[in-house]
C-alpha angles and dihedrals in degrees: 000000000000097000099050077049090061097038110096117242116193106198110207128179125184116213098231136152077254094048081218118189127209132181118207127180113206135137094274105292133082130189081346089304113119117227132192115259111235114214111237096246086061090045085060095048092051087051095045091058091050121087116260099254091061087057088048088059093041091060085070095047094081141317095262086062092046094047086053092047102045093046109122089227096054096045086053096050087048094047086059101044088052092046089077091051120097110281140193145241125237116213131188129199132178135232109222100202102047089030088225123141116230122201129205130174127219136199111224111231109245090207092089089160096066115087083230149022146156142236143182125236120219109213112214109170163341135237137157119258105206136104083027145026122243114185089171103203117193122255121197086314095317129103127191117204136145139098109282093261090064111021110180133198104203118185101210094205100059101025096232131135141184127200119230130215124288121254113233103231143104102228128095089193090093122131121197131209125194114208135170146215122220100179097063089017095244135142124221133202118211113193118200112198111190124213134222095315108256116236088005091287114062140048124211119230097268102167137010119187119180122206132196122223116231095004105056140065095184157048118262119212115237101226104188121036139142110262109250144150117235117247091221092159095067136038115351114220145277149193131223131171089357094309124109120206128183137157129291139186109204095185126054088235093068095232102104107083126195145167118230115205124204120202099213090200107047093017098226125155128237137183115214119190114237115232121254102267129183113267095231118078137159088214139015123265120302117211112199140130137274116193088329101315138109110272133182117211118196131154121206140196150289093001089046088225117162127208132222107195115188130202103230106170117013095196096045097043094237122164134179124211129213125180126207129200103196107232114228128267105223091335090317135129113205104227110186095040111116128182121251099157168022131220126203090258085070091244118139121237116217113175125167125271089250148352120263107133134044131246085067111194132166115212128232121220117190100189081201098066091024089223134118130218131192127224108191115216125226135188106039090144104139095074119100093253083216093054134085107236111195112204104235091191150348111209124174123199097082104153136167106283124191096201132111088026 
């Protein structure tokens, strides 16, 4: 690091129809003109504030810029800064007939104050979704998806992907979770391989690996954790502030409900209590996040409330509660919307269960201002139109990530 500090960078960009923008690295002269030299630590500021794409294009300029872009420090400064720019949502549905996943991408309208706007998807890929489940929630721009025999960690934004290492087991009935750590900037793999189902219906946490990305090639063995059965037919997981945090089921009966809770960085283990929730619900339940904490998001009948449960103290097992009545849209109550998540505005996302009819259009929901707006969705172009699509998830958080470049 201290000798790319001491090496000159002279930034040089050309006023075309193009705007094109070059990067050369000399001793300070070019064609006999004389340029300023631009320290290294300018020059990164400079790159933090350009789109992704441009620093894409800039890998291929010289290896000076490559070895800026790829640092690990870099790629985490930009990760935050990019983290207070507009992001997206990802959202899978499912084809019924052919049983594959299909991922899209939107862009979430910055006009919150229209009834109404629209926005274009962009559709990344396809995988199938048996013998296994794949949610795929965003993680600080990463998503991890595939069968065991082929896990994959794809970055949306660039469209890149890389393949991790196989786990060495016979077993498909394996469950991933992707988890991040904001504190040394790494991501984490944690594998859940499932033993002979108990009782004919649920496994029992046999195994847990854990893999680093970029720094292993290979899967390490958990040694101490508390025994559990995964809760696979509900919400899938999540991570938030370095913790991951998914379903578990702690009786064979399936009635004793829990939260397990996964520290990226230290990789201990903890139980969480779920809090006492009505039987009857529309959905299973959404895991999200409310102003950075774990949040359970549930609708009930006949009054169509939904609930927003947050996870106040995770040691002590406290929970909030907080109740909505959607308001009407011209006189209107949209029956058939369900909650899935939460976005960092503190509005509420309800989309349908699945996708029949065009125009195709999610609605948000902000508890402050107790009104709804509706963002009507183009381009979902990629789905069979004679064919019922059911959306599997609806996660926000999607940000300009630098890795697998």
């Amino acid at each position: 690091m201290n000798q790319q500090q001491s090496t000159p960078y002279v930034l040089i960009i050309e006023t075309q129809k193009a705007k094109k923008k070059k990067i050369f690295d000399d001793l300070g002269t070019i064609g006999g003109n004389s340029y300023p030299v631009v320290p290294v630590d300018l020059i990164q500021e400079i790159f933090k504030g350009l789109p992704i794409k441009v620093l894409a294009r800039f890998l291929c300029v010289s290896k000076e810029c490559a070895s800026i872009i790829r640092n690990r420090d870099f790629v985490k400064s930009y990760l935050m800064k990019s983290s207070n720019r507009p992001q997206s949502l990802i959202f899978t549905f499912e084809d019924k007939c052919s049983g594959k996943y299909f991922f899209f991408s939107l862009l979430q309208p910055q006009d919150r104050g229209e009834p109404s706007s629209s926005s274009v998807a962009v559709y990344h890929m396809k995988c199938h979704s048996r013998p296994y489940k794949t949610f795929v929630p965003s993680v600080h721009g990463l998503i991890c998806y595939g069968p065991p025999s082929k896990l994959m960690v794809y970055n949306p934004c660039i469209r890149r992907s890389i393949t991790l290492p196989k786990i060495d087991s016979l077993r498909i009935d394996m469950y991933h979770f992707l988890g991040y750590d904001p504190i040394d900037g790494v991501y984490k793999v944690l594998c859940m391989i499932e033993g002979n189902p108990i009782g004919g219906k649920f496994g029992l946490a046999q195994e847990l690996r854990v893999l680093t990305l970029g720094k292993e090639n290979s899967w390490r063995l958990v040694e101490d954790f508390p025994q559990h059965f995964l809760d696979s037919l509900d919400a899938p997981d999540i991570c938030i502030n370095g913790v991951s945090y998914y379903k578990v089921l702690l009786d064979t009966q399936g009635k004793n409900k829990a939260f397990m809770s996964f520290d990226v960085r230290s990789e201990k283990f903890d139980l969480i209590k779920r809090p006492e929730l009505p039987e009857r619900s529309f959905l299973p339940l959404k895991l999200t996040s409310y102003e950075g904490k774990l949040a359970l998001l549930s609708s009930y009948s006949p009054d169509y409330r939904i609930e927003l449960w947050v996870l106040e103290d995770a040691a002590k097992h406290e929970w909030s509660k907080k109740s909505y009545f959607l308001p009407t849209i011209n006189g209107e109550l949209r029956y058939g919307f369900y909650p899935f998540c939460v976005v960092d505005e503190g509005e509420l996302v309800l989309a349908p269960l699945g996708v029949r009819t065009d125009p195709f259009y999610v609605l948000y929901y902000d508890p402050k201002k107790n009104c709804v707006r509706r963002v009507y969705i183009e381009g979902i172009t990629e789905l069979n139109e004679n064919t019922y699509h059911s959306i599997i998830s609806v996660f926000p958080g999607q940000v300009d990530n630098l890795m697998c470049l």
